[in-house]
C-alpha positions in Angstrom: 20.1 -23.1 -8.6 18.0 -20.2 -7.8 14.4 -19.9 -6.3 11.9 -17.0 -6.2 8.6 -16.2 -4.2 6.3 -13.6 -4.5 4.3 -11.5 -6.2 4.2 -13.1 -9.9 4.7 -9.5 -10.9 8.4 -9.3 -9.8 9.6 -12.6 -10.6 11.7 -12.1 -13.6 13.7 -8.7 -12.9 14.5 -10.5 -9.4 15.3 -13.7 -10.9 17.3 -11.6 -13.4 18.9 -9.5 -10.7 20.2 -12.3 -8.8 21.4 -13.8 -11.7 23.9 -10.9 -12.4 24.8 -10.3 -8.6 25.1 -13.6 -7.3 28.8 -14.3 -7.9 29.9 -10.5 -6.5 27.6 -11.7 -3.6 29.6 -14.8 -2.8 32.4 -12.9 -2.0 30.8 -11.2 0.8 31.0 -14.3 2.8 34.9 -13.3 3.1 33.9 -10.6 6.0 32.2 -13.8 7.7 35.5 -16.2 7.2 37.9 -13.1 8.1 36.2 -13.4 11.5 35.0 -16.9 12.3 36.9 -16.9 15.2 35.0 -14.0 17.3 31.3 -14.9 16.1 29.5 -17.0 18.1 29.5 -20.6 16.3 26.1 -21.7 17.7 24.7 -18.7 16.3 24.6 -18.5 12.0 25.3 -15.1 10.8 25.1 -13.0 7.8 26.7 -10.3 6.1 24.1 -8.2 5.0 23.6 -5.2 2.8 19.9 -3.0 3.7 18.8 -0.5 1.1 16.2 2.0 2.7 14.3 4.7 1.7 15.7 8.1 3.9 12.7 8.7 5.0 10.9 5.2 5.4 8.1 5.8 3.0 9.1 2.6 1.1 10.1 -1.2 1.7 13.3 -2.3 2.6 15.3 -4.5 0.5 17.9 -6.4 2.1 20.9 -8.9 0.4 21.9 -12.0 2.9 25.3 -13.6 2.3 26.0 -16.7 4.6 29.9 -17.9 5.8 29.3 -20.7 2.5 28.8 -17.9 0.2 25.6 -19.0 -0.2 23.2 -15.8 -1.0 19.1 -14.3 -0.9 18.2 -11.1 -1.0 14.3 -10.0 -0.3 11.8 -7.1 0.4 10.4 -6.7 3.5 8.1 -3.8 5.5 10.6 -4.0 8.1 14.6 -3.5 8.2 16.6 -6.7 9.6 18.1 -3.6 11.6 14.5 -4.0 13.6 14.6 -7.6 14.0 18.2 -8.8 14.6 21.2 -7.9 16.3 23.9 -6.3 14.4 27.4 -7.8 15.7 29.5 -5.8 13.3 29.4 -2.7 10.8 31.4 -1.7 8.2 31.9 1.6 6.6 32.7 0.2 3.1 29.9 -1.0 1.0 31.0 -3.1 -2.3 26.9 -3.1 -3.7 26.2 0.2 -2.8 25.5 1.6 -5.7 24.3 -1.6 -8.0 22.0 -1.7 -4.5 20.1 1.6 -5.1 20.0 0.8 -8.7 18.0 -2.0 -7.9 16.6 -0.2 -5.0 15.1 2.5 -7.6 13.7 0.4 -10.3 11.8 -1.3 -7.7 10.6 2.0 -6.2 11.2 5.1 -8.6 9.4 7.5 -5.9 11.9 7.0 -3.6 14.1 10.2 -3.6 16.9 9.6 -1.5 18.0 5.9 -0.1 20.2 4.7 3.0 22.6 2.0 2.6 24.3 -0.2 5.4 26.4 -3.2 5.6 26.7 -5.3 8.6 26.9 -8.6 10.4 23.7 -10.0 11.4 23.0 -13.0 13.8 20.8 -15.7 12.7 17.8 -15.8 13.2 16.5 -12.7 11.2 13.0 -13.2 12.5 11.9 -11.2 9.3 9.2 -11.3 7.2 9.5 -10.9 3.6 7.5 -10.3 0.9 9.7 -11.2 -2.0 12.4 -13.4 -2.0 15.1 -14.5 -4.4 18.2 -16.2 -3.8 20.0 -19.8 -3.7 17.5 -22.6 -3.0 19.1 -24.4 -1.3 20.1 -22.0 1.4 16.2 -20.5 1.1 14.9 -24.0 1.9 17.0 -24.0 5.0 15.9 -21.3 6.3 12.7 -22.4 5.9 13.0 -25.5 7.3 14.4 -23.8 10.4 11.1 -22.1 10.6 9.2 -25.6 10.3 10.9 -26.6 12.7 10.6 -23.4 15.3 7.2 -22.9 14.8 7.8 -19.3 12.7 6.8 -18.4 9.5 8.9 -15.7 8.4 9.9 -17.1 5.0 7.1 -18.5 3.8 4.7 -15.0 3.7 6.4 -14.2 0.3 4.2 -17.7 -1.0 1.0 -15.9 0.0 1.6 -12.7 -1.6 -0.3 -11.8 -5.1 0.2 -8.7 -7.8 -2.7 -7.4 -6.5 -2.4 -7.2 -2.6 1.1 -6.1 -3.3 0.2 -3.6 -5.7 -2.2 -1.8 -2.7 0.2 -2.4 0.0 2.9 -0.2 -2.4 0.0 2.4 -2.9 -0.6 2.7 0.4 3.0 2.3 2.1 3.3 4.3 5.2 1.1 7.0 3.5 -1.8 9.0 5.6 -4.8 8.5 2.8 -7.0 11.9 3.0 -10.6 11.4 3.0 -13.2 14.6 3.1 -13.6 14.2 7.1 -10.3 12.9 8.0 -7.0 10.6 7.4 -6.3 7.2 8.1 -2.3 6.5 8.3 -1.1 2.9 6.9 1.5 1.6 8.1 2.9 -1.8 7.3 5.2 -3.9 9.0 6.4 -7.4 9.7 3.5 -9.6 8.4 0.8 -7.2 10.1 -0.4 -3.6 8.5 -1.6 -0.5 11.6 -3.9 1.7 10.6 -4.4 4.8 12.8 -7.6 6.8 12.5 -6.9 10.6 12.3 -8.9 13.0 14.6 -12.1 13.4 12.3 -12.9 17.7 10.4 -16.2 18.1 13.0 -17.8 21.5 11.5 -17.8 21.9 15.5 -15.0 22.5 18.3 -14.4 19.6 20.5 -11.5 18.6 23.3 -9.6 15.6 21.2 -10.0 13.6 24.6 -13.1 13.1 24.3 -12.7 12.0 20.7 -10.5 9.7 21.5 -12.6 8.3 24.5 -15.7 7.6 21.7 -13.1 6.0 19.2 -12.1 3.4 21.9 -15.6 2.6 22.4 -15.5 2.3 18.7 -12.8 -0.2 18.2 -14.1 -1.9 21.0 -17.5 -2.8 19.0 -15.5 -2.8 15.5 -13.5 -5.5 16.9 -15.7 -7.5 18.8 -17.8 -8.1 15.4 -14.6 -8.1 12.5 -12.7 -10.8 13.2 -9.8 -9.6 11.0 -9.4 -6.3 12.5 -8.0 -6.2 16.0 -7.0 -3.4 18.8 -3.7 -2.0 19.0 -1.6 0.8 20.1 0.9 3.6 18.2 4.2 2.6 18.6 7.6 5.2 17.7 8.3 3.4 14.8 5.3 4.8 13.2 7.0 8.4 13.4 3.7 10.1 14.3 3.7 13.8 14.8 0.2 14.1 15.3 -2.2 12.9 17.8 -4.5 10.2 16.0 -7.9 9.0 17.4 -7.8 5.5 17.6 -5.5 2.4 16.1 -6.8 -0.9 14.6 -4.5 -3.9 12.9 -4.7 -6.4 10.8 -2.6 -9.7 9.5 -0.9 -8.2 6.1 -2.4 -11.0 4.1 -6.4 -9.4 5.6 -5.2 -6.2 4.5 -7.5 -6.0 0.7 -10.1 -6.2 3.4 -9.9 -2.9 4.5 -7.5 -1.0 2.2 -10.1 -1.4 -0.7 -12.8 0.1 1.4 -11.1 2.7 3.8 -13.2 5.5 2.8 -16.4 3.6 3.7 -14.5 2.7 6.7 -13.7 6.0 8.0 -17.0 7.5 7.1 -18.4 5.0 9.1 -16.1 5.8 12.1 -16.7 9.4 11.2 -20.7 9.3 11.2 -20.3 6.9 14.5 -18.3 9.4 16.5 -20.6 12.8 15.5 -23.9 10.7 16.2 -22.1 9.9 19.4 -21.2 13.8 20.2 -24.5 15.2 19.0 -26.8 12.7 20.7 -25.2 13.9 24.3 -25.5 17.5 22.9 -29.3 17.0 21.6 -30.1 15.0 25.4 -28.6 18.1 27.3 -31.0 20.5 25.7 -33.7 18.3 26.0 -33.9 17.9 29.7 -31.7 20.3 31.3 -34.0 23.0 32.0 -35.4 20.4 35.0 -32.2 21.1 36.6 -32.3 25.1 36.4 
């Protein structure tokens, strides 16, 4: 019996999709039997196969195989890679190519994919957004969570057509505005959204940009209780020096996504007020220094 969770959106082609690849998944459980005897046995494991796009600009989609044969597969903003530790890898790869099939029919932008197959130790400590697979073995897992206090399974429940659709849009993407860029970026259960260095019509140090923008997360913070302060991180693969970083929960993220431009031209008009009032004091009442 198989189970799904989701967006309502994707519910059929992966109900479909595990339909057709569940008994080719079974058989990955083999790797798992073949070497019971050097895995930890107070540890579960997996065999897993993660499809990602080359160059990270789209979700990960990963298919889980446990020592029953028992099978999910899912979408999340992170790879399992990031979450859980890899005991073995393998060079051959029996879904490779039905898994960037699937891969591009659920992301047809994605121009070149990366495929790996290992062993992964329970627990996954991922979050997914979709999730398709044997129910009973989907029910354990999150019954595991109940019981640890996580919630990694159960973020798919929470997740409409609509807030996925946006989160797809805006995927690791920066999202040019007139007088800057914001750079969205998703992952685990939580989206970052770094606040490019603003087009002043004016030279200025980025320092002291960067000073005002704390002061502006600081106050943004303090009074939007769904946005909160954070940090870049090297995951986010940033060549560029950004002004400030804010975060939200993934499920908050409508919040802001649907009104980043008023957001950033608020941030933008915050920060030149900011500049020019110092400017306009300084030639006000310098001259009683000279």
């Amino acid at each position: 019996m198989s189970i799904y969770s989701g967006p309502k959106m994707l519910e059929k082609f992966l109900l479909d999709i595990y339909q057709n690849l569940e008994n080719k998944l079974t058989t990955e459980s083999e790797m798992l039997v073949e070497r019971e005897a050097l895995l930890e046995t107070r540890f579960g494991h997996f065999c897993t196969t993660t499809v990602r796009d080359s160059f990270s600009k789209f979700p990960t989609l990963s298919f889980f195989v446990d020592s029953d044969g028992k099978s999910f597969f899912g979408i999340s903003s992170s790879s399992p890679l990031e979450t859980s530790s890899a005991i073995y890898r393998f060079s051959d790869i029996p879904l490779l190519e039905k898994a960037k099939i699937i891969y591009k029919k659920l992301f047809p932008n994605s121009a070149s994919q990366k495929v790996q197959r290992i062993i992964l130790q329970y627990p996954l400590k991922l979050n997914f957004l979709a999730i398709c697979g044997n129910e009973r073995l989907i029910r354990r897992e999150k019954l595991k969570d109940t019981m640890s206090g996580t919630n990694y399974m159960v973020l798919s429940e929470k997740i409409g057509n609509s807030l996925y659709k946006k989160y797809l849009e805006a995927f690791r993407k920066w999202i040019n505005f007139p007088n800057g860029s914001v750079y969205v970026f998703p992952y685990q259960d939580k989206v970052k959204y770094a606040l490019g260095i603003p087009n002043f019509d004016y030279r200025i140090d980025s320092s002291i940009i960067i000073e005002l923008s704390r002061l502006f997360r600081k106050a943004v913070t303090e009074k939007v209780n769904f946005l909160n302060q954070t940090s870049v991180t090297p995951d986010m693969n940033l060549n560029t020096t950004v002004a400030t970083v804010f975060e939200s929960n993934l499920l908050d993220a409508e919040k802001i996504i649907d009104r980043l431009d008023d957001f950033y031209t608020l941030y933008y008009e915050t920060i030149n007020e900011a500049v020019l009032s110092v400017q306009s004091s300084v030639n006000r009442n310098i001259n009683d220094f000279t």
